[in-house]
C-alpha positions as CSV (number, residue, x, y, z in Angstrom):
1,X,5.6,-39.5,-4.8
2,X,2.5,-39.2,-2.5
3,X,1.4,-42.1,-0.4
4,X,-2.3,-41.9,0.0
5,X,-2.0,-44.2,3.3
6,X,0.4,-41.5,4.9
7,X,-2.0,-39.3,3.9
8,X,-4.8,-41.0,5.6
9,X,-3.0,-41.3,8.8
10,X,-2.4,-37.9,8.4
11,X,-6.0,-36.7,7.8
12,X,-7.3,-38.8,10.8
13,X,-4.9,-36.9,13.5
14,X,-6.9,-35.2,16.2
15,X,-5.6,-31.2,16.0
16,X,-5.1,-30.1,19.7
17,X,-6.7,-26.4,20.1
18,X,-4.0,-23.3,19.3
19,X,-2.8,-20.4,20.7
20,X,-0.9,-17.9,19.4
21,X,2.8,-17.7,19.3
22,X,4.3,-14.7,21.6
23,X,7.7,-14.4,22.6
24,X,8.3,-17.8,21.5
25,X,5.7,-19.8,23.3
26,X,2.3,-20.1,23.0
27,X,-0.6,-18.1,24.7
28,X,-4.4,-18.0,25.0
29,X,-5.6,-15.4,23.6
30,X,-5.9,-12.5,26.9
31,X,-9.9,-13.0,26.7
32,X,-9.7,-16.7,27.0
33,X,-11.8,-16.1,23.6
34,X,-11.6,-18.7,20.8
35,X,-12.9,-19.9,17.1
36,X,-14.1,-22.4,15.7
37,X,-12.3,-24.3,12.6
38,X,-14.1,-25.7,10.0
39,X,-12.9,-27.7,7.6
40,X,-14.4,-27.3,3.7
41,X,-14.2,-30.6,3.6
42,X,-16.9,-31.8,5.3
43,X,-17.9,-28.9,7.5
44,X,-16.7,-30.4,10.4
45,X,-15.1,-28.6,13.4
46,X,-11.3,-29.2,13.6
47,X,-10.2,-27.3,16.6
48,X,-10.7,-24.2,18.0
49,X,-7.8,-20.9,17.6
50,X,-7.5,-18.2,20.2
51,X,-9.4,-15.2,19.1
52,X,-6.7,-12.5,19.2
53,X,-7.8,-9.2,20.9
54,X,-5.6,-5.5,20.6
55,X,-4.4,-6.5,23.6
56,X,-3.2,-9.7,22.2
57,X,-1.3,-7.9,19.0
58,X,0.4,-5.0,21.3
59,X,2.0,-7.8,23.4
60,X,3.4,-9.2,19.9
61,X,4.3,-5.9,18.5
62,X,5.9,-5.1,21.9
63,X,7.7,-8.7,21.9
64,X,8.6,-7.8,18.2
65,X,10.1,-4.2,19.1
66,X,12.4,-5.3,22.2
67,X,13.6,-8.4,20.3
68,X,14.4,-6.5,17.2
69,X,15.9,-3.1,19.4
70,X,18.3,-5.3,21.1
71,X,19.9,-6.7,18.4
72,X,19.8,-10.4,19.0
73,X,18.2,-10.9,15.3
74,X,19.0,-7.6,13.6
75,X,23.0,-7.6,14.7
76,X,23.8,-11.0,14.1
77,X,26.1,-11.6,11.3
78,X,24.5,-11.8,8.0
79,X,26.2,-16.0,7.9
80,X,24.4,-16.9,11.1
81,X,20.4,-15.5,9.8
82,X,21.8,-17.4,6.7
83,X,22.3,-20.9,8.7
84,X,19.5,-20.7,10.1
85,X,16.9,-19.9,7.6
86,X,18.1,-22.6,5.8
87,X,17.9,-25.1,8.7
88,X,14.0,-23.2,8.9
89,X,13.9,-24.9,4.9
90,X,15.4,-28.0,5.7
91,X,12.6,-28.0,8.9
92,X,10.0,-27.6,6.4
93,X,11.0,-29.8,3.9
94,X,11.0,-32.5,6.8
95,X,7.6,-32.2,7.9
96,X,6.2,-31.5,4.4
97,X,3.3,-33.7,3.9
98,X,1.9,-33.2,7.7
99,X,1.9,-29.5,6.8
100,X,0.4,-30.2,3.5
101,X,-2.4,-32.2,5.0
102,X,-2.8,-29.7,7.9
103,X,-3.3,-26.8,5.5
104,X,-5.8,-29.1,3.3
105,X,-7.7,-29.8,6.5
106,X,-8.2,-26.2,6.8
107,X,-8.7,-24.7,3.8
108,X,-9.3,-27.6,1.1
109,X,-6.5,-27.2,-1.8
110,X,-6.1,-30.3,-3.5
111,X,-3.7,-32.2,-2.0
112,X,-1.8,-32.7,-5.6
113,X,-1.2,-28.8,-5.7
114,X,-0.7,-28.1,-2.0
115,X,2.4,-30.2,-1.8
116,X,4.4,-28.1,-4.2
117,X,2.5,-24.8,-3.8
118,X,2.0,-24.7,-0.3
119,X,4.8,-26.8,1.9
120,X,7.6,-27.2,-1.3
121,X,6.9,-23.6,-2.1
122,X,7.6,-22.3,1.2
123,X,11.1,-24.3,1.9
124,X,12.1,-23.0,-2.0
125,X,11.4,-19.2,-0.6
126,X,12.9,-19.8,2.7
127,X,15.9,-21.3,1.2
128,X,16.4,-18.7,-1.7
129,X,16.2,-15.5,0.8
130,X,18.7,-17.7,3.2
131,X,21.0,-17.6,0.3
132,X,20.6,-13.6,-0.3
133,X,21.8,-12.9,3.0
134,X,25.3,-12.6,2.5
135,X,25.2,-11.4,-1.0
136,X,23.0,-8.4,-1.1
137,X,25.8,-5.3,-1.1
138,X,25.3,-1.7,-0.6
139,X,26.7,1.3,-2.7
140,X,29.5,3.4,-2.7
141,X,28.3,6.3,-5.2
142,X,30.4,8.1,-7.9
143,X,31.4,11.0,-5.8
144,X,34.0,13.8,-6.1
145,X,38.0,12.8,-5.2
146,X,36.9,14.4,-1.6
147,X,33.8,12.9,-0.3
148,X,32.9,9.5,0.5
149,X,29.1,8.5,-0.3
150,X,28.3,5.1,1.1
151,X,24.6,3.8,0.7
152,X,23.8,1.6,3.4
153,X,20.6,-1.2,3.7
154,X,19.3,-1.4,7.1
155,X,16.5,-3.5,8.6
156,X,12.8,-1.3,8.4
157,X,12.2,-2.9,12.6
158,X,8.9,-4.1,13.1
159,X,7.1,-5.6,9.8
160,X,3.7,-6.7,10.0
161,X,2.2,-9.3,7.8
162,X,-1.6,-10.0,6.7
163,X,-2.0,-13.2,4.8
164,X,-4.9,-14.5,3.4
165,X,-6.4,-18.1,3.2
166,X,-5.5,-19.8,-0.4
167,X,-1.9,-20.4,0.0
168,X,-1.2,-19.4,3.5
169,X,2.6,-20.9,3.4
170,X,3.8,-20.2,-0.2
171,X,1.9,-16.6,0.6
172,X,3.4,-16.3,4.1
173,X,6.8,-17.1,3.0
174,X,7.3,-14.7,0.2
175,X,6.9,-12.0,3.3
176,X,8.2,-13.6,6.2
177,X,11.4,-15.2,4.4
178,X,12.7,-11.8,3.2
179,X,11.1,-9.8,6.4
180,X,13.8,-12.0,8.3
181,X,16.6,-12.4,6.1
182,X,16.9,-8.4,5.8
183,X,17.1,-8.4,10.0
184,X,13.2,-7.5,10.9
185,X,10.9,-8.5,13.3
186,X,7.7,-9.9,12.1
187,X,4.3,-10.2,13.5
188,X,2.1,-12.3,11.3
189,X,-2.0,-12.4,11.4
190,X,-3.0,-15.2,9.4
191,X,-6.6,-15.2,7.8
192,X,-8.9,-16.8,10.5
193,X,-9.8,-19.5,8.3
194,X,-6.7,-20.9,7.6
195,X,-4.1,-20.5,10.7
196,X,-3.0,-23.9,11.8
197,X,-0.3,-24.3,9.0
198,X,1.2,-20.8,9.9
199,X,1.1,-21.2,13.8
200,X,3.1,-24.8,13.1
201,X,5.7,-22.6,11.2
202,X,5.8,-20.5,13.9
203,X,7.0,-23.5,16.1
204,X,9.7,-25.0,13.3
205,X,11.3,-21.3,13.3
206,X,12.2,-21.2,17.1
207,X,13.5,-25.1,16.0
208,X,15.5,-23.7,13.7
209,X,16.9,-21.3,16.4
210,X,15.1,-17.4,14.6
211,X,15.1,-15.9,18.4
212,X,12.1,-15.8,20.9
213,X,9.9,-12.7,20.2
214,X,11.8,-12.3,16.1
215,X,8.6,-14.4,14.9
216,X,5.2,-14.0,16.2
217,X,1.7,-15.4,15.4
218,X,-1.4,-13.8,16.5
219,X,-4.5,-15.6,15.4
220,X,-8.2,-13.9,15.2
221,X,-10.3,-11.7,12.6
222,X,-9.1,-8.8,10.8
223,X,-11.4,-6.3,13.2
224,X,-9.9,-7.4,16.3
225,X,-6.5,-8.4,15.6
226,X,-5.7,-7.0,11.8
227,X,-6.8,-3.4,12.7
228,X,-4.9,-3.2,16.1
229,X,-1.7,-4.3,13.5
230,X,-2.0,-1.8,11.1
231,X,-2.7,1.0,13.9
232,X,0.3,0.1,15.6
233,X,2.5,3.3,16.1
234,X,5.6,0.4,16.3
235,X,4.9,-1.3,13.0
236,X,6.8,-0.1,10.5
237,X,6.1,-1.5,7.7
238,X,2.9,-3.6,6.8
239,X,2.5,-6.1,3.9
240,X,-0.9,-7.5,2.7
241,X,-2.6,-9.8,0.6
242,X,-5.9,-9.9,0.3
243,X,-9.2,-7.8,-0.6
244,X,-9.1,-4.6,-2.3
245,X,-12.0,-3.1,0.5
246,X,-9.3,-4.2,3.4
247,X,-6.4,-2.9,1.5
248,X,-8.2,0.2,1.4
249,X,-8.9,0.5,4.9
250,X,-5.1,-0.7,6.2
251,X,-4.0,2.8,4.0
252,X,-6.8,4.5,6.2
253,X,-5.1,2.7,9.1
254,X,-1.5,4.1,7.8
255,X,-2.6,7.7,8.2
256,X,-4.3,7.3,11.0
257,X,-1.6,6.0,13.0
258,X,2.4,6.1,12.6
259,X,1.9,6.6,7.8
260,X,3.9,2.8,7.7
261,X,4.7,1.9,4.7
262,X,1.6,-0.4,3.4
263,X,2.4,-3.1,0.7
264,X,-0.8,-4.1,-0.7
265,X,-1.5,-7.3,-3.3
266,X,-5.0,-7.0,-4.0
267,X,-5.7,-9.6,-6.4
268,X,-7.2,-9.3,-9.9
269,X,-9.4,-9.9,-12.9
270,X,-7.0,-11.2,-15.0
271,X,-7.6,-11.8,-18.7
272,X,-6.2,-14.5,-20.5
273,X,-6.1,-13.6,-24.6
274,X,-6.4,-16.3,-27.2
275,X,-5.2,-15.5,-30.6
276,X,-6.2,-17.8,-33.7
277,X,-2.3,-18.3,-34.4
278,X,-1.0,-19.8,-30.7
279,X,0.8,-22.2,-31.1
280,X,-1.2,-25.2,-29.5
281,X,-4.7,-24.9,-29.1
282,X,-5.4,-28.2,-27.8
283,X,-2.4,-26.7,-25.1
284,X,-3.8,-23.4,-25.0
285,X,-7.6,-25.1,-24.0
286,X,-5.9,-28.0,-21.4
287,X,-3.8,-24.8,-19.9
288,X,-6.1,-22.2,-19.7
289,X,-8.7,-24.1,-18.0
290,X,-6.3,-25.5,-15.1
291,X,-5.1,-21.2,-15.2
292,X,-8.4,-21.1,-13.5
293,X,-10.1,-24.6,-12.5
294,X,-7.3,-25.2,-10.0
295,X,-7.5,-24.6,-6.3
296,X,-11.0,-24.3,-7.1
297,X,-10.7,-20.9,-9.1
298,X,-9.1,-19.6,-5.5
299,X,-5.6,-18.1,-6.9
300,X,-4.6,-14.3,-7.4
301,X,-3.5,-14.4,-10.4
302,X,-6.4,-17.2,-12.2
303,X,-7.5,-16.5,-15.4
304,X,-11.1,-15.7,-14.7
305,X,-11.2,-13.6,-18.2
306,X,-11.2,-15.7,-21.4
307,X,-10.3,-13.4,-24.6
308,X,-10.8,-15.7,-27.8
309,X,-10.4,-14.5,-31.1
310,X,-13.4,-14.6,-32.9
311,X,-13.2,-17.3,-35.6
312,X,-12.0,-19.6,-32.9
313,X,-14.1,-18.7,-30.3
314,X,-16.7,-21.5,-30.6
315,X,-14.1,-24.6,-31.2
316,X,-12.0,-23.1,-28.3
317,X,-14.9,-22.7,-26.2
318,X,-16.3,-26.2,-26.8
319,X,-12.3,-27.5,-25.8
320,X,-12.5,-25.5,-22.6
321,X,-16.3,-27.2,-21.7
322,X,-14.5,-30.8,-22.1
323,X,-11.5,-30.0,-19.7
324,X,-13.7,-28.2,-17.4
325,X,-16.2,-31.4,-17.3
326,X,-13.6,-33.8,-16.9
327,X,-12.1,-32.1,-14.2
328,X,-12.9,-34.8,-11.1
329,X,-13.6,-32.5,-8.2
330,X,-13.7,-34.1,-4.9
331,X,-12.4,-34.8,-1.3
332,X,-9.4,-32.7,-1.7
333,X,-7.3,-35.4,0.2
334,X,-7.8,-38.0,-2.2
335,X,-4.8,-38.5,-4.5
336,X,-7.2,-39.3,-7.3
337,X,-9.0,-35.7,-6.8
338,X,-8.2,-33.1,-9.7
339,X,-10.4,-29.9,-7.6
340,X,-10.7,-29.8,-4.0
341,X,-13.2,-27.9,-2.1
342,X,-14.4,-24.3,-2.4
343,X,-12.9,-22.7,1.0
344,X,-15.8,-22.0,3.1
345,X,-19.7,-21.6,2.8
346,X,-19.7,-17.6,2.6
347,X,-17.2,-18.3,-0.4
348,X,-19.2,-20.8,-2.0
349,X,-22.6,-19.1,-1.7
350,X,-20.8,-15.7,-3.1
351,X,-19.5,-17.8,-6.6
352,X,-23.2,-19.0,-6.9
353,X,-24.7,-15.9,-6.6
354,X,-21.7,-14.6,-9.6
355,X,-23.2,-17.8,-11.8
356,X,-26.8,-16.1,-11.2
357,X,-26.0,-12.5,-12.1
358,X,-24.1,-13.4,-15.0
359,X,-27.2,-15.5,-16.2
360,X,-29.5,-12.5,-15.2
361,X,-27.2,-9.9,-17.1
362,X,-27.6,-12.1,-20.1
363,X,-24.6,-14.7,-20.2
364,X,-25.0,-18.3,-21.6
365,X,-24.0,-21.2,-18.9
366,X,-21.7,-23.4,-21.3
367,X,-21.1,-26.0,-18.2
368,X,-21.1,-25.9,-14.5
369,X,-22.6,-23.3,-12.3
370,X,-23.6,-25.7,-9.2
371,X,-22.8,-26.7,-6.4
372,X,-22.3,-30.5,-5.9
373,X,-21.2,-33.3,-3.4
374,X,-23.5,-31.4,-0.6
375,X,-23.9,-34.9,1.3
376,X,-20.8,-34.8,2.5
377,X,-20.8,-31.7,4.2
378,X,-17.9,-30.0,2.2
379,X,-18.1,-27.4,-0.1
380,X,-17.6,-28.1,-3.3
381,X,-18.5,-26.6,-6.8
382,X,-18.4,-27.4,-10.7
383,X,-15.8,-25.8,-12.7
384,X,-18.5,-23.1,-14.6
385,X,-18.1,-21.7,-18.1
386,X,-19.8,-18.7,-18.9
387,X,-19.8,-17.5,-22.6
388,X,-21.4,-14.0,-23.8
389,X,-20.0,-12.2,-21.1
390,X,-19.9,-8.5,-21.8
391,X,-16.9,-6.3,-21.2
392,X,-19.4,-4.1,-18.5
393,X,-20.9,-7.0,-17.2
394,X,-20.3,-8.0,-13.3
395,X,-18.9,-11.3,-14.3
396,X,-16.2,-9.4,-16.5
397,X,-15.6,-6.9,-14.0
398,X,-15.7,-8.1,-10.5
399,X,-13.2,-10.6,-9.1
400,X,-15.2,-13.9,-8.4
401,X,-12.3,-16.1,-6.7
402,X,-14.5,-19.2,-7.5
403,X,-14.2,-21.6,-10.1
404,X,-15.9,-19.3,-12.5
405,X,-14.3,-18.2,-16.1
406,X,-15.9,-15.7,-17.8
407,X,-15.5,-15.8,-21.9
408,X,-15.6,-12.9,-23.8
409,X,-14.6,-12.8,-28.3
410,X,-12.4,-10.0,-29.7
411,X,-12.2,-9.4,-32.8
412,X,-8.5,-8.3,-33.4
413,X,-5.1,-6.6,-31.3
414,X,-6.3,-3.5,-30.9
415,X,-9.6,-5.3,-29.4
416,X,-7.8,-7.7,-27.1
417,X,-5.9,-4.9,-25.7
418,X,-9.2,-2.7,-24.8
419,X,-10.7,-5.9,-23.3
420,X,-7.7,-6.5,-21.1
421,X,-7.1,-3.3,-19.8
422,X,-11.6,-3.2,-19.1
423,X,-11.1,-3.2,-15.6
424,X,-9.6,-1.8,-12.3
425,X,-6.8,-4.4,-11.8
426,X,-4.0,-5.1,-12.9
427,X,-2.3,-8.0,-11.5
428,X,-1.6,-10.6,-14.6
429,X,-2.4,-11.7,-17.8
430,X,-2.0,-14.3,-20.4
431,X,-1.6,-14.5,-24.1
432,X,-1.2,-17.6,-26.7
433,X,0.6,-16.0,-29.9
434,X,3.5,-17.4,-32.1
435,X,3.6,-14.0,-33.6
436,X,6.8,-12.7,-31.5
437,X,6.2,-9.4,-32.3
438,X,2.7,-9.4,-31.8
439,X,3.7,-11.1,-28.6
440,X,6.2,-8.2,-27.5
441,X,3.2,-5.6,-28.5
442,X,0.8,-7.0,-26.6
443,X,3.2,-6.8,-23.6
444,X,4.1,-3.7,-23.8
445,X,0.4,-2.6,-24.1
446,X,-1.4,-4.9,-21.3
447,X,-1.3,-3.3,-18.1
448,X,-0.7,-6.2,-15.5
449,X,2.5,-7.2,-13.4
450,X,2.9,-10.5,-14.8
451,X,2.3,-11.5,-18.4
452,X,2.4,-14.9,-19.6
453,X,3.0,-15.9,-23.0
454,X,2.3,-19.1,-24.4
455,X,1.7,-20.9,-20.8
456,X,-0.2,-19.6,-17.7
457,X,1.4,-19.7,-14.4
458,X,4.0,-21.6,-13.0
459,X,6.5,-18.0,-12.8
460,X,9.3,-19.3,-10.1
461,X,11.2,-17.2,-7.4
462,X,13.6,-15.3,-9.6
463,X,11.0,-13.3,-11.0
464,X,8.7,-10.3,-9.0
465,X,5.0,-10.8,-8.2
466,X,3.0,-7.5,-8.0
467,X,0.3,-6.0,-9.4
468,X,-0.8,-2.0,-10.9
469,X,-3.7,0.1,-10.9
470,X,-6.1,-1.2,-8.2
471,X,-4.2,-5.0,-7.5
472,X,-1.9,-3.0,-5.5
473,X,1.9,-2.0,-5.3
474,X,5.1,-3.5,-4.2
475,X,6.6,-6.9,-5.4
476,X,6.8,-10.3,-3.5
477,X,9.5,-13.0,-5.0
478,X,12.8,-12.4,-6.2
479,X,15.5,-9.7,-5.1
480,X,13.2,-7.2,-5.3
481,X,10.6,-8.3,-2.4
482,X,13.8,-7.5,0.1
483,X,13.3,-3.8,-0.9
484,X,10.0,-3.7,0.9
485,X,12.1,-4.8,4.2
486,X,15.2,-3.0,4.0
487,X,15.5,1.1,4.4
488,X,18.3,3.0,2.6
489,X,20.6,5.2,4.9
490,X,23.2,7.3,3.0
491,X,26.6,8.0,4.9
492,X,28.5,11.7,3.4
493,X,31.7,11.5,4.4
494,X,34.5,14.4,4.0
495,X,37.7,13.3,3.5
């Protein structure tokens, strides 16, 4: 249970100015450079984070290279990266709620969510790749009586990581955790507007005893420090999440430099279908609208794309309004606090301009659509809900990552499946269906990496995030993110 007083000792800590993490200590950046951070909040300045250079990210990388090369990560036994990725978990787990509030301060989750999605989240990842350590085999292949074929996993080297600012823990971990537990290096560039949580892990992992120079931090913006990572010739494999325009230009950086393997989650426009036979509408309404209120519309895989059936679409509609009204959005550090704040200005100014194109393309504004609490300084937004939303329209087409749902009728199957595949991504989708087969059609048919049926979210570790089409390639969670991190060497050996 949350204490709001802990939390308010929390929230009132000064945050001493950070550097990166090199080598295990921590360095200004080589300019003596630095940024501001402000929190969404109340637009105040925090502290200030070194503004990482190409000089900055080659001494990582080359930090990352000799600690990985000598073997002090990559040859320990499998038992002792187990031990100590779970003493990373129990670390984490220790210092949760200062981590939580930390990561609030910087990027304005609510508090409610951030402690299991962010802090939680993260020890859960740590703790489940800590576990796969010793149990992940390789292969001995069905050869002739005379030959031998082994299939060995190794460790990739050098894996760089790009995180962006909604979840930077829960999102760091799923790369980080597996990165380290197949043997890697890793040298992580967090999103410049949300680093403090990160750089703290950073600290807990040298705690935990992950050797200096295994796990690096190098703060700054994705021209300076981002680019230098992906043009490294000594990275060897690079995992993103974040904009489909920089995913783009990291496979540009691929070519251009050593062709590293690029792991790209790109995010989506992800539709959520509503047939007049689920189960629960009252659920279906209550679900659907946290699938994309929460975190202030600010999550990958939100359901920004309403599909209702068309005899239900008004009723369903109306039950959507009253959730999204009765949402209480507010200081996201505040226990009481439903929606914390939109994560910067830029952010918030690009979901009101959404709310205006969709009205100028010829949508209806149901509820919402403005900004609110400005005398506080913090950014903060009303859940919007915007009906009549064409399949072509920009709304229906372009990811908003706001608290912006976009609601379009269909008339039958065949209907909801056009609508759902409408648009470049590809990353989830939801349906509300007691028809099973209808369910296992629909499925089959939607072109996303996740599909949720009867719920929306909530999809644990044991199952693969990833997205297809233009939300990008590769998996994080489950056994199959530790293929990203691992290379297969094949042995052929006459006997």
């Amino acid at each position: 249970m949350l204490d709001q007083s802990a939390i308010d000792t929390l929230r009132s800590a000064a945050i001493p100015d950070q550097g990166h993490v090199i080598d295990g200590r921590t360095e200004a950046a080589q300019t003596g450079e630095t940024l501001d951070v402000v929190s969404p909040i109340d637009g105040r300045r925090l502290c200030s984070i070194a503004a990482g250079s190409a000089a900055d990210m080659e001494r990582a990388i080359s930090s990352a290279r000799a600690a990985f090369e000598d073997g002090r990560w990559s040859k320990t036994a499998p038992v002792h990266r187990k031990k100590v990725l779970h003493k990373l978990a129990g670390l984490i787990e220790r210092d949760a709620l200062a981590l939580t509030v930390l990561g609030v301060r910087d990027n304005g989750t609510e508090i409610n969510m951030a402690y299991k999605a962010e802090a939680l989240s993260a020890a859960a990842t740590f703790r489940y790749y800590a576990e796969l350590v010793d149990k992940v085999y390789g292969e001995i292949a069905p050869t002739g009586s005379n030959v031998l074929g082994l299939v060995h996993r190794a460790p990739v080297g050098v894996v760089g990581a790009i995180v962006p600012w909604n979840f930077p823990l829960m999102i760091g971990a799923w790369k980080i955790a597996p990165a380290l537990a197949a043997g890697n290096a890793v040298v992580l560039k967090p999103a410049e507007t949300a680093s403090l949580s990160l750089l703290r892990i950073a600290e807990l992992a040298l705690e935990a005893g992950v050797p200096e120079g295994i796990f690096n931090v190098v703060t700054g913006t994705g021209v300076a420090a981002g680019e230098a990572l992906a043009l490294s010739m000594e990275v060897d494999v690079l995992a993103f999440t974040g904009s489909g325009a920089t995913g783009r230009r990291l496979l540009t950086y691929s070519a251009q430099s050593n062709l590293k393997r690029c792991y790209l989650e790109l995010g989506g426009k992800s539709p959520n279908i509503v047939f007049n036979d689920a189960p629960d509408l009252a659920e279906a309404a209550k679900v659907s609208a946290a699938g994309i209120f929460r975190n202030s519309g600010q999550v990958c895989v939100a359901g920004s794309r309403l599909l209702v059936q068309e005899d239900i679409h008004d009723d369903f509609v109306s039950e959507i309004c009253k959730h999204a009204e009765a949402f209480r959005v507010g200081d996201p550090l505040d226990l009481s606090s439903q929606i914390g704040a939109v994560h910067s200005l830029p952010q918030l100014e690009a979901d009101l301009r959404f709310v205006a194109t969709a009205e100028e393309e010829g949508a209806d504004r149901r509820t919402g659509g403005a900004r609110i609490l400005q005398e506080t300084g913090g950014y903060y937004m009303q859940p919007t809900v915007m009906t009549s939303v064409r399949p072509t329209d920009t709304l229906a087409t372009k990811e908003v990552f706001g608290p912006v749902l976009a609601v379009t009728p269909f008339r039958d199957e065949e209907d909801a499946i056009r609508l759902a595949n409408g648009t470049e991504f590809g990353l989830a989708a939801g349906l509300w269906t007691q028809n099973l087969g209808r369910a296992h059609r629909m499925i089959s048919a939607i072109r996303a990496g996740v599909v949720h049926v009867n719920t929306y979210g909530g999809a644990d570790l044991t199952v693969p995030l990833g997205g297809v089409k233009q939300s990008g390639n590769g998996h994080d969670k489950s056994l199959h993110a530790l293929d990203k991190y691992h290379d297969l060497k094949t042995a052929w050996i006459q006997l």
